[in-house]
Residue frames as qw, qx, qy, qz and C-alpha x, y, z in Angstrom:
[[0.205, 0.136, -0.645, 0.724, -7.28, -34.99, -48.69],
 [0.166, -0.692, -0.695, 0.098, -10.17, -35.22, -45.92],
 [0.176, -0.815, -0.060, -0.549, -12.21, -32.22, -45.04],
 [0.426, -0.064, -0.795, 0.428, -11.69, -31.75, -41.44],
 [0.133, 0.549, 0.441, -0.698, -14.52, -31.04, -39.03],
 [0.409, 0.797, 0.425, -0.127, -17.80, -29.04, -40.52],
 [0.551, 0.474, 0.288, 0.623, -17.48, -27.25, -43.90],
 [0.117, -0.360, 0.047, 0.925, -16.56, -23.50, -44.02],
 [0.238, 0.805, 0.537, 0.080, -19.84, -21.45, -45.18],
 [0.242, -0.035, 0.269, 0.932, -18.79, -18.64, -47.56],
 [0.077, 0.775, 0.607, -0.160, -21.54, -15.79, -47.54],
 [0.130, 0.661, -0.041, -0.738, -22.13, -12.54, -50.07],
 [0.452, 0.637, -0.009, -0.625, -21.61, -11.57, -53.42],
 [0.789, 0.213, 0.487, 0.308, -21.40, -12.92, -57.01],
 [0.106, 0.845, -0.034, -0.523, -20.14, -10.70, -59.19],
 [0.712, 0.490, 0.113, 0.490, -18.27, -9.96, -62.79],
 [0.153, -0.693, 0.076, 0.700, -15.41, -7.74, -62.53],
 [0.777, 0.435, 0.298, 0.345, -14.96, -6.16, -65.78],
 [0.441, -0.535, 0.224, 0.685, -11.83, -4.54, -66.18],
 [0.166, 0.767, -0.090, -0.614, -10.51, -1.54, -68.64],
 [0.075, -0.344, 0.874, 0.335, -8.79, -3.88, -71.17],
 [0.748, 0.005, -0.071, -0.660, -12.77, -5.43, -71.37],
 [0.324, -0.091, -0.913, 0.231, -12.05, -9.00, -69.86],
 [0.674, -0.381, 0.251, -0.581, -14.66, -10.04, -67.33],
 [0.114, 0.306, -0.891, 0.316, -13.57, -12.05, -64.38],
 [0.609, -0.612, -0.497, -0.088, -15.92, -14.23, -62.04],
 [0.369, 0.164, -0.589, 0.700, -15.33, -12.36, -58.67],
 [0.585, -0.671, -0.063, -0.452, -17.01, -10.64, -55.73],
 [0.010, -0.599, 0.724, -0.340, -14.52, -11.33, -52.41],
 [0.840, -0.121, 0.329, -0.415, -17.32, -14.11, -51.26],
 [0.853, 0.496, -0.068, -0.150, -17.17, -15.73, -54.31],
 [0.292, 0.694, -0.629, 0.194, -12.84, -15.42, -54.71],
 [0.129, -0.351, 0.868, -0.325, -12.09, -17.25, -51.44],
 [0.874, 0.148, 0.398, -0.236, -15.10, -20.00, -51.81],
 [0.796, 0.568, -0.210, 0.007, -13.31, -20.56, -55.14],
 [0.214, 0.696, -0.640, 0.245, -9.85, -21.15, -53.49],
 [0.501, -0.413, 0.623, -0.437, -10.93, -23.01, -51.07],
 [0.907, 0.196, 0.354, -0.117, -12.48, -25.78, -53.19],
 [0.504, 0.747, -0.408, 0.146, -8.99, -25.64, -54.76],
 [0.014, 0.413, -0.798, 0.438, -7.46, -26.58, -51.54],
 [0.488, -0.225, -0.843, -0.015, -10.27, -29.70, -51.27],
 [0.062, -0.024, 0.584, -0.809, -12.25, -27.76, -48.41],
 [0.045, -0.438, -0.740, -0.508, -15.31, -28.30, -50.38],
 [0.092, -0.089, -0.316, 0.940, -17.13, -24.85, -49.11],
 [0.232, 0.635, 0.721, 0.151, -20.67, -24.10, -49.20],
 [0.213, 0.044, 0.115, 0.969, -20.84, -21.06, -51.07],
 [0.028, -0.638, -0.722, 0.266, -24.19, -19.04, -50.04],
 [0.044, -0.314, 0.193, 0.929, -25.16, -15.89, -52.74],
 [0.542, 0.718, 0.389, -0.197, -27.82, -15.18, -55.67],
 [0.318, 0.028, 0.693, 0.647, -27.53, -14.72, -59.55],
 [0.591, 0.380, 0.093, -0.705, -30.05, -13.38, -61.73],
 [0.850, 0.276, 0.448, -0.025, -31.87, -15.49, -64.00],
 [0.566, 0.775, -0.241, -0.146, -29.46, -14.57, -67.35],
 [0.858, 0.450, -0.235, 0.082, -26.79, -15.29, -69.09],
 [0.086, 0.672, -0.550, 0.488, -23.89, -14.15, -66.23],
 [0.780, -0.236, 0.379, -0.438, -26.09, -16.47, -63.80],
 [0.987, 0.121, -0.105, 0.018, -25.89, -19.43, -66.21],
 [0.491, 0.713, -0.419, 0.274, -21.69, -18.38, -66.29],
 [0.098, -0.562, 0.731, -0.376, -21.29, -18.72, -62.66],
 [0.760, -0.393, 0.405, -0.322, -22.98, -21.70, -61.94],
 [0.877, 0.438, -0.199, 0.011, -21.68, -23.57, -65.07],
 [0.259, 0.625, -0.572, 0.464, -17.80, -22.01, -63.66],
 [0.427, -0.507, 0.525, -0.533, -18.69, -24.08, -60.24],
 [0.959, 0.170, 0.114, -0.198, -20.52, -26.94, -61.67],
 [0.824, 0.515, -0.215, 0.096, -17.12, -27.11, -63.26],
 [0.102, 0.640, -0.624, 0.438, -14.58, -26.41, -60.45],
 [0.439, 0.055, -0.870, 0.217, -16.32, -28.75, -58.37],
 [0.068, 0.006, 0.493, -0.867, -18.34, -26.71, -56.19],
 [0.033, 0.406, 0.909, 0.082, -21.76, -27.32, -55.06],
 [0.032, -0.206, -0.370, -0.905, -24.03, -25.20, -56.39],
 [0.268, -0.585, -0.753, -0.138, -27.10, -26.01, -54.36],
 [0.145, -0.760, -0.284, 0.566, -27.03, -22.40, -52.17],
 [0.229, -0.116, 0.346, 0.902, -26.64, -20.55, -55.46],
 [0.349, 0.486, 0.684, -0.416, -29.66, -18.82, -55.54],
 [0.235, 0.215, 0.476, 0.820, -31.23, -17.48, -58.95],
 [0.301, 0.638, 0.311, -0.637, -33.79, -14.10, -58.75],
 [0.386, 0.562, 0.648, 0.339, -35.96, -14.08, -61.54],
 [0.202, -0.895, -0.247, 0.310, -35.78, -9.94, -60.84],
 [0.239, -0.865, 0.291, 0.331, -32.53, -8.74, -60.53],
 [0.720, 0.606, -0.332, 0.059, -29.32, -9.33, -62.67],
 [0.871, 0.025, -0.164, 0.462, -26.09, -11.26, -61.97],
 [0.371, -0.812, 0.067, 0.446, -23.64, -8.52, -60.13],
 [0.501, 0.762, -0.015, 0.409, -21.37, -6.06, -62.31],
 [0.415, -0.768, 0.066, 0.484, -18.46, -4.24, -60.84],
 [0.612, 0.747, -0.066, 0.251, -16.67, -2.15, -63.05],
 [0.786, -0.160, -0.050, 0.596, -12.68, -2.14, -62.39],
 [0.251, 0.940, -0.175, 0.152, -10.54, 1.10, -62.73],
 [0.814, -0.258, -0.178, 0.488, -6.93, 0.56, -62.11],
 [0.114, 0.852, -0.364, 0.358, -4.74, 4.07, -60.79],
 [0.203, -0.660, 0.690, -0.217, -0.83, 3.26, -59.44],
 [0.164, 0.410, -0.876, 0.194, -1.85, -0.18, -59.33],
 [0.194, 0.013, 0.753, -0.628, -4.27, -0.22, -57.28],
 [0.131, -0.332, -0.760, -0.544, -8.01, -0.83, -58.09],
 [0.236, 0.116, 0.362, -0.894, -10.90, 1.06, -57.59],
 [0.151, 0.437, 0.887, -0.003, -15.00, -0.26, -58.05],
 [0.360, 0.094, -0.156, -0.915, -17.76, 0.94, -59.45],
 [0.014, -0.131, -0.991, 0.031, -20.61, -0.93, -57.95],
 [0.370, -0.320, -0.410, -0.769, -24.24, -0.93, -58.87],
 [0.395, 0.012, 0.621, -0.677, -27.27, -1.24, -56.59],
 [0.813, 0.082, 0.066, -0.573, -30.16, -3.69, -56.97],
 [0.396, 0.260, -0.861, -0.183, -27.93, -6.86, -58.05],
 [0.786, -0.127, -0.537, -0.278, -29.01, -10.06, -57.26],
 [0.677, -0.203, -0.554, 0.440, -26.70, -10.84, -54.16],
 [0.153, -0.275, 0.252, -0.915, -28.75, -7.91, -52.45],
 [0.812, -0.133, -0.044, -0.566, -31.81, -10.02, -52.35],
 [0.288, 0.154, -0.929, 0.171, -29.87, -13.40, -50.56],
 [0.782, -0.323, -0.410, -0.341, -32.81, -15.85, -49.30],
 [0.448, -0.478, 0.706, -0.269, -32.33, -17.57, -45.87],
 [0.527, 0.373, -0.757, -0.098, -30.78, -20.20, -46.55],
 [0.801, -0.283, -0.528, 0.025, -31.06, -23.71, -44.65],
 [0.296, -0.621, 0.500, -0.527, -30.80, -23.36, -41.13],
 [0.989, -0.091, 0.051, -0.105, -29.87, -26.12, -38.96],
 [0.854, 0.311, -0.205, 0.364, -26.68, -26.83, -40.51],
 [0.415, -0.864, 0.194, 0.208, -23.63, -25.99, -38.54],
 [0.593, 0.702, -0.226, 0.324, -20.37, -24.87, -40.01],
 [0.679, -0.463, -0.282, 0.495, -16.93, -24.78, -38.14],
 [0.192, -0.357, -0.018, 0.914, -16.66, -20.94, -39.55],
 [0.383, 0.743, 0.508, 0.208, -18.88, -18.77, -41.47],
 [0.464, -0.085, 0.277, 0.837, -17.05, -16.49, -43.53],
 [0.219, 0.889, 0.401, 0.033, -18.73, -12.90, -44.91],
 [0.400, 0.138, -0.051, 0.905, -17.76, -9.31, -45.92],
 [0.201, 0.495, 0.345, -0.771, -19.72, -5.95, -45.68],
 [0.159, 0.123, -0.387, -0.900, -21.08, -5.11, -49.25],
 [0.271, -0.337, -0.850, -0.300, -24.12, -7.99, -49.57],
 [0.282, -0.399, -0.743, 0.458, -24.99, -6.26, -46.34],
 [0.031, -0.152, -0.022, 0.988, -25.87, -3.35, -47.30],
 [0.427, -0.071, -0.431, -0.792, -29.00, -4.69, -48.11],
 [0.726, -0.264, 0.414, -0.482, -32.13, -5.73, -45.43],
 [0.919, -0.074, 0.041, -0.386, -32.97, -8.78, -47.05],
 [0.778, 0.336, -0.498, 0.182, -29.40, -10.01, -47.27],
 [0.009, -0.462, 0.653, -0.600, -28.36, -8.64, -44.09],
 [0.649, -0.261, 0.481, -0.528, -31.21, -10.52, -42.48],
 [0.950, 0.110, -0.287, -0.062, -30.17, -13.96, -44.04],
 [0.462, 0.445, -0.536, 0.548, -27.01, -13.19, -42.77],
 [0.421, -0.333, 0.323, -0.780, -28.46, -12.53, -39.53],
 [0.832, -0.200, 0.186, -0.483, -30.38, -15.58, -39.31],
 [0.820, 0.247, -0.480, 0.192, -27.53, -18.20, -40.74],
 [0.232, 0.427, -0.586, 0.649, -25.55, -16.57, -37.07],
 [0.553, -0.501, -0.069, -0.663, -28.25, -16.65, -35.13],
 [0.922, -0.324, 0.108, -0.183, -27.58, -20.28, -34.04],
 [0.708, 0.484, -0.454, 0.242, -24.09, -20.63, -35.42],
 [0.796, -0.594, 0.070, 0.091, -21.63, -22.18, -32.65],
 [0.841, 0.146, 0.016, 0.520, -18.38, -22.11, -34.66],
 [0.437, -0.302, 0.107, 0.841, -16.37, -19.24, -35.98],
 [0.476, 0.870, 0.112, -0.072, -17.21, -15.86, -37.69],
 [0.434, -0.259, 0.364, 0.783, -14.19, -14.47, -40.02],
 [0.326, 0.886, 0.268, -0.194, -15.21, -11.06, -41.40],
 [0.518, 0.143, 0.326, 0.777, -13.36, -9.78, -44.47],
 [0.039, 0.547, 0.494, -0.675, -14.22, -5.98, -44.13],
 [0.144, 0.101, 0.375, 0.910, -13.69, -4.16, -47.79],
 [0.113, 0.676, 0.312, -0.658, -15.29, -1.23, -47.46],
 [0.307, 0.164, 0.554, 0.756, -16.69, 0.13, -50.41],
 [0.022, 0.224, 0.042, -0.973, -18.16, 3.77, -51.12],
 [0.153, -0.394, 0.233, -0.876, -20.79, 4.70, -50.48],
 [0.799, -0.228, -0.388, -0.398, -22.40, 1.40, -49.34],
 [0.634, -0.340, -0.628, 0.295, -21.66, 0.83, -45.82],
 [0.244, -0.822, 0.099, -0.506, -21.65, 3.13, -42.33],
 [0.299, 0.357, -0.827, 0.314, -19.41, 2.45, -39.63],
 [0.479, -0.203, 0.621, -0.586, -22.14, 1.54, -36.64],
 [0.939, 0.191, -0.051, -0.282, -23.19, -1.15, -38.84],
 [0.543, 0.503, -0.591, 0.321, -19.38, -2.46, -39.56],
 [0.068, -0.515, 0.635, -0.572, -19.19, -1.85, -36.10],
 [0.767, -0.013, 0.164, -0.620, -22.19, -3.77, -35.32],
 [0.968, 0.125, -0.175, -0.131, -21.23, -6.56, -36.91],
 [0.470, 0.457, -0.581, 0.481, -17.13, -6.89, -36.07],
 [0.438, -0.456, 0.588, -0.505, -18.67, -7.13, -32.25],
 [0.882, 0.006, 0.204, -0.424, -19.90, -10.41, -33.82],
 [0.731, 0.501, -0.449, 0.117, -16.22, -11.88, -35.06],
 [0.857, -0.317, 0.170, 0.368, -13.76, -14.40, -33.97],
 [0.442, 0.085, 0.439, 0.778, -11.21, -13.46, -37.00],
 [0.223, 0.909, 0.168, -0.309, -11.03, -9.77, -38.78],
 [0.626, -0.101, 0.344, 0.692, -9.05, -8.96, -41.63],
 [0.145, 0.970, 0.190, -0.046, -9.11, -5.66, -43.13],
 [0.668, 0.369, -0.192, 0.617, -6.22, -3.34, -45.00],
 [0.384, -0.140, -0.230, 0.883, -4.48, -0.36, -43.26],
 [0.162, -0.126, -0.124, -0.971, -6.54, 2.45, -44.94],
 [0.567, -0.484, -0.442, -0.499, -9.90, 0.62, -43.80],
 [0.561, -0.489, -0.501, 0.441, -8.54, -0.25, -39.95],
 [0.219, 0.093, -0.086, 0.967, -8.13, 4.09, -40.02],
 [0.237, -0.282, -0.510, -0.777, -11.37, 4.51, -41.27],
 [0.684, -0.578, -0.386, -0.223, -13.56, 2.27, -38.40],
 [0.543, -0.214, -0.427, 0.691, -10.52, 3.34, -35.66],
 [0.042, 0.874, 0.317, 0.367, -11.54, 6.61, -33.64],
 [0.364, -0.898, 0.195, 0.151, -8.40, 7.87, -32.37],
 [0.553, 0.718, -0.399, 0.142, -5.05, 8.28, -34.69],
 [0.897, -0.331, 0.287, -0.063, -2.28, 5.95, -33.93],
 [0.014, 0.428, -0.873, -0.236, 0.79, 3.93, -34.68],
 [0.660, 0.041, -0.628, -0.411, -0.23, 0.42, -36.25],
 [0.532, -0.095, -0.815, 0.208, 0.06, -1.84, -33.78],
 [0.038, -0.105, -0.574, 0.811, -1.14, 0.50, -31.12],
 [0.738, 0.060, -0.253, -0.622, -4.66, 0.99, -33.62],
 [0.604, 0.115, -0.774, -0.152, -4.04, -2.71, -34.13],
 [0.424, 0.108, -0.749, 0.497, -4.41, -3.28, -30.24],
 [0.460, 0.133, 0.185, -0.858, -7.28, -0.91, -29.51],
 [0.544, 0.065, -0.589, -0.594, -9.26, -2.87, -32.65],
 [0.318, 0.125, -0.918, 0.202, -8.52, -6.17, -30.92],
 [0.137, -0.172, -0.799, 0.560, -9.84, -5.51, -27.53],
 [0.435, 0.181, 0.124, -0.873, -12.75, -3.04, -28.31],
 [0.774, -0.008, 0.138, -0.617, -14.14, -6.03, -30.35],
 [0.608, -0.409, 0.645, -0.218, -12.86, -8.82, -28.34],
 [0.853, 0.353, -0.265, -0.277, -11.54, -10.87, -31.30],
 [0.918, -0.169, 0.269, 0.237, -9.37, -13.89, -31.38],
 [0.493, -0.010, 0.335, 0.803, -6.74, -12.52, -34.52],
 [0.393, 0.888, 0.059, -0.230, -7.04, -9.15, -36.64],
 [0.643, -0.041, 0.360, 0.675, -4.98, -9.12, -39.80],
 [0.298, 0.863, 0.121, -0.390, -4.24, -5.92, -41.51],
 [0.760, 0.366, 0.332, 0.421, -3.06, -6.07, -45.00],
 [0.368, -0.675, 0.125, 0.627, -0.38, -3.39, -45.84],
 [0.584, 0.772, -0.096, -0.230, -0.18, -3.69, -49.75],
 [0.748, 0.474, -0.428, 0.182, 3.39, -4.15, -50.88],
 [0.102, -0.657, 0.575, -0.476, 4.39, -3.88, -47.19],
 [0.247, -0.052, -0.967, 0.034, 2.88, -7.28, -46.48],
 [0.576, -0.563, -0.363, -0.467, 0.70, -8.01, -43.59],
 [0.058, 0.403, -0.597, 0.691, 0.59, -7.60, -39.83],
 [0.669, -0.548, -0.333, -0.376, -1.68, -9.64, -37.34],
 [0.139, -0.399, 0.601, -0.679, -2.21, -9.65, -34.07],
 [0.535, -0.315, -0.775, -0.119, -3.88, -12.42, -31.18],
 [0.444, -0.795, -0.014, -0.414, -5.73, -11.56, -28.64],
 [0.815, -0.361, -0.136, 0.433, -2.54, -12.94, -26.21],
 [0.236, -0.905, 0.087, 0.343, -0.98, -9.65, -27.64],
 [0.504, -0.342, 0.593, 0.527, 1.56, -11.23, -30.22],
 [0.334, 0.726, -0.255, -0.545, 2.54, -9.68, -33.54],
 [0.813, 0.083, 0.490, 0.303, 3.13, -11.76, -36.86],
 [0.437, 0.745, 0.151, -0.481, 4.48, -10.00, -39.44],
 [0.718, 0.065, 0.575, 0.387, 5.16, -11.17, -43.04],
 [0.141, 0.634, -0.312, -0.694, 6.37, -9.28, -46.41],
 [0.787, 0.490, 0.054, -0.372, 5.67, -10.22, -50.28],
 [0.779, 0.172, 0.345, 0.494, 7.30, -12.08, -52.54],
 [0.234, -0.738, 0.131, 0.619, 9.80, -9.58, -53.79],
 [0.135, 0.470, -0.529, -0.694, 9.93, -8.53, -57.77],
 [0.473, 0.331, 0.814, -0.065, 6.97, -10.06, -58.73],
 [0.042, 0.166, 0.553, 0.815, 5.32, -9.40, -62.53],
 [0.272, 0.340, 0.482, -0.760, 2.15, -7.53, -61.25],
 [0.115, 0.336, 0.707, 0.612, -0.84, -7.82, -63.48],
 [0.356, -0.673, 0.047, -0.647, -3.32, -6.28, -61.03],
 [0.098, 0.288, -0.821, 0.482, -3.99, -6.60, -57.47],
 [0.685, -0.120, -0.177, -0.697, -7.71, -7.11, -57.77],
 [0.888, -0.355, -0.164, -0.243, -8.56, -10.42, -55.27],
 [0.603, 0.300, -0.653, 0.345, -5.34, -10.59, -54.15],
 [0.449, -0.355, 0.444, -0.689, -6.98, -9.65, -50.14],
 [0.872, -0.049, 0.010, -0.487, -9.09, -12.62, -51.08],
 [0.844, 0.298, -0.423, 0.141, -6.84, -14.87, -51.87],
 [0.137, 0.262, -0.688, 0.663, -4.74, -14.07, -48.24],
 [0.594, -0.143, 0.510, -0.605, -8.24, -14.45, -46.36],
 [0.960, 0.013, -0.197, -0.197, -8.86, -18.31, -47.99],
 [0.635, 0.392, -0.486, 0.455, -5.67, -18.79, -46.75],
 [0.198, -0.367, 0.325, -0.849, -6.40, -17.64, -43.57],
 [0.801, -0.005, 0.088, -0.592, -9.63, -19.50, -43.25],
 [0.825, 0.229, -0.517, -0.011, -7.68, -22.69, -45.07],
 [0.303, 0.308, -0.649, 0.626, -4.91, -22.16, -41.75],
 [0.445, -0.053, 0.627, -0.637, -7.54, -22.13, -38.98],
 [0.917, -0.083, 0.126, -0.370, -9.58, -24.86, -40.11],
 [0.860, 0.144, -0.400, 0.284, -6.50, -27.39, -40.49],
 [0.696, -0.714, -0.014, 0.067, -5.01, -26.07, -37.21],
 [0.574, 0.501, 0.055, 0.646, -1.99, -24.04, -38.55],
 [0.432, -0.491, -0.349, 0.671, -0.20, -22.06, -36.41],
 [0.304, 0.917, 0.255, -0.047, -1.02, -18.45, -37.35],
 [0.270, -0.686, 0.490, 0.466, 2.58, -17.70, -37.92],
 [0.309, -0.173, 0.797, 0.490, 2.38, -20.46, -40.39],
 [0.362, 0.660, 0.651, 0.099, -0.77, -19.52, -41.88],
 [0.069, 0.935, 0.027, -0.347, 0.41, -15.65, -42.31],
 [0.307, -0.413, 0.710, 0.481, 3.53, -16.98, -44.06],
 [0.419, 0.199, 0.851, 0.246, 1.43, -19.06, -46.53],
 [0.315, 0.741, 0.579, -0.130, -0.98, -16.64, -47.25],
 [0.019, 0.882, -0.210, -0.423, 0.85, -14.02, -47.93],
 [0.357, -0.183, 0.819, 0.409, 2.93, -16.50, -50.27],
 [0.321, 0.413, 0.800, 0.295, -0.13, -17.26, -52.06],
 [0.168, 0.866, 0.189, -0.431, -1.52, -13.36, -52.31],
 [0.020, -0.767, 0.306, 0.565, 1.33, -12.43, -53.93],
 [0.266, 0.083, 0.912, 0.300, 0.92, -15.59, -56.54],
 [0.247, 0.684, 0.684, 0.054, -2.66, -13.85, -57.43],
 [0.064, 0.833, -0.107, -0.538, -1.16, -10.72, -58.04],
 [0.025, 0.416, -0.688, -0.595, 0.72, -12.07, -61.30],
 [0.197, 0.492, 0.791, 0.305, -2.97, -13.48, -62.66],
 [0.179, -0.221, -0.410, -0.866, -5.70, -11.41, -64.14],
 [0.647, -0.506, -0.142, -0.552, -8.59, -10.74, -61.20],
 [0.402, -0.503, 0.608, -0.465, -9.25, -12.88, -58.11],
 [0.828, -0.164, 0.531, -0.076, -9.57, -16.32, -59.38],
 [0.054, 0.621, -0.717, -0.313, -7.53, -18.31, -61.35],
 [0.835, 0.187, 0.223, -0.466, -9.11, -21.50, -63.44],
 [0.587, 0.472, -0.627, 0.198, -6.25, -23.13, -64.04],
 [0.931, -0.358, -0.003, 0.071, -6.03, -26.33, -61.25],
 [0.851, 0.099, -0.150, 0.494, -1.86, -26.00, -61.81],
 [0.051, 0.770, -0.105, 0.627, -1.78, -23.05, -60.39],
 [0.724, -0.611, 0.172, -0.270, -2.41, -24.69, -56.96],
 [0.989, -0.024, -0.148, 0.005, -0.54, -27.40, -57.30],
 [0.257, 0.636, -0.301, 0.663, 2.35, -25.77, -56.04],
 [0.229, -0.225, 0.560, -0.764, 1.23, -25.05, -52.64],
 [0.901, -0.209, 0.029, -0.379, -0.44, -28.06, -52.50],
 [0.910, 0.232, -0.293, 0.178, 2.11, -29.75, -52.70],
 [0.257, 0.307, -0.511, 0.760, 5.12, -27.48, -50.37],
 [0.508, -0.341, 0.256, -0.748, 1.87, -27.19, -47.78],
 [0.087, 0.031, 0.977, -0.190, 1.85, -31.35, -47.59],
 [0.516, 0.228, 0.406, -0.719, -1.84, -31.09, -48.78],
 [0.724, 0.254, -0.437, -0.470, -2.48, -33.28, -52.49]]
């Protein structure tokens, strides 16, 4: 299927998760939704760093081999390949993330190039020399931004978050992080309506967990959509990520956001019954390529 219009630029981390059971996953939320996307033929340019070792050689080989182009994968001869260590309690997952990785030290990347969205989260940012690549890919950027927020301890502050969410078209973020950067307690939708207008986005989606998701357009109208019901959880690790390529997949093909909150949420709850946030098996998609009119 054609792209349409300029590629979607996917900016932050690379990462291993490695979970209690001692798998290690490719992931990092950048990294999750660039990988879906070039599942769903969007062919993304994915924009992060590696260290020079053996995890480095893992992800570019794991791209080289999904199809993705590998030419903004940067490699520091310094740092190592990201680590995140996994804990799961109730279900849920919690991080342990190290400092110094490689996708702290992102290069500026080509400039010039225009995208019809550039996609980021907070964690790469927590560092100058990434925040100021990140800074200088926007600088001239005419399309869309679409921040994914996950917040993660102790490596962000909210006037930065804030700082940057004055600089988004699209926000997605869960419940317990739209509490966190809100400064007056609230029903949802009435947070969800403050968020909006204080920084003057087009959509905010807030992810609820097993309650689905809720978004809102700046015209004032609510979508909201629930999970697939009695699913075989394995974790829930990238399963945000996997609703924001979906997201990102619905606004660049021009999907109504009703039908793009339906779809995603369809496909989240499909990455809850794998193991991490990407899935390397091509027949997994083929499904929803295929009910979404896209192979």
């Amino acid at each position: 299927m054609p792209v349409h219009g300029n590629k979607i630029a996917v900016f932050g981390e690379a990462l291993f998760d490695h979970f209690p059971d001692g798998q290690q996953v490719l992931g990092g939320a950048p990294f999750n939704v660039a990988w879906h996307l070039q599942a769903f033929a969007q062919l993304p340019c994915f924009i992060s760093r590696v260290g020079l070792d053996a995890a480095g050689d893992k992800f570019k080989q794991a791209m080289q081999s999904w199809g993705m182009a590998v030419e903004n994968l940067q490699i520091d001869p310094a740092y190592p390949t990201g680590t995140v260590r996994v804990i799961i309690d109730d279900d849920e997952p919690r991080y342990e993330i190290l400092a110094n990785q490689a996708y702290d030290f992102i290069a500026m990347p080509l400039l010039g190039v225009q995208y019809s969205v550039i996609y980021h989260g907070i964690l790469a940012l927590r560092s100058p020399v990434s925040k100021q690549a990140l800074q200088a890919l926007t600088a001239n950027h005419r399309g869309k931004v679409f921040i994914d927020v996950n917040l993660r301890e102790p490596w962000w502050d909210r006037a930065s978050v804030n700082r940057w969410l004055d600089q988004a078209n699209w926000v997605k973020l869960n419940h317990e992080e739209l509490k966190l950067l809100s400064s007056t307690p609230n029903t949802l939708p009435a947070t969800m309506r403050l968020f909006l207008a204080k920084h003057e986005l087009d959509v905010l989606v807030v992810t609820c967990g097993s309650r689905g998701a809720l978004a809102i357009n700046k015209t004032g109208d609510f979508i909201d959509v629930a999970p697939t019901p009695n699913l075989a959880i394995v974790d829930t690790v990238g399963a945000g990520d996997g609703f924001s390529a979906i997201l990102l997949l619905g606004l660049q093909l021009g999907w109504s956001l009703q039908l793009t909150m339906e779809r995603a949420q369809s496909f989240a709850s499909a990455i809850i019954t794998q193991r991490g946030g990407t899935v390397q098996d091509v027949n997994f998609y083929r499904p929803f390529l295929t009910a979404w009119n896209l192979d």
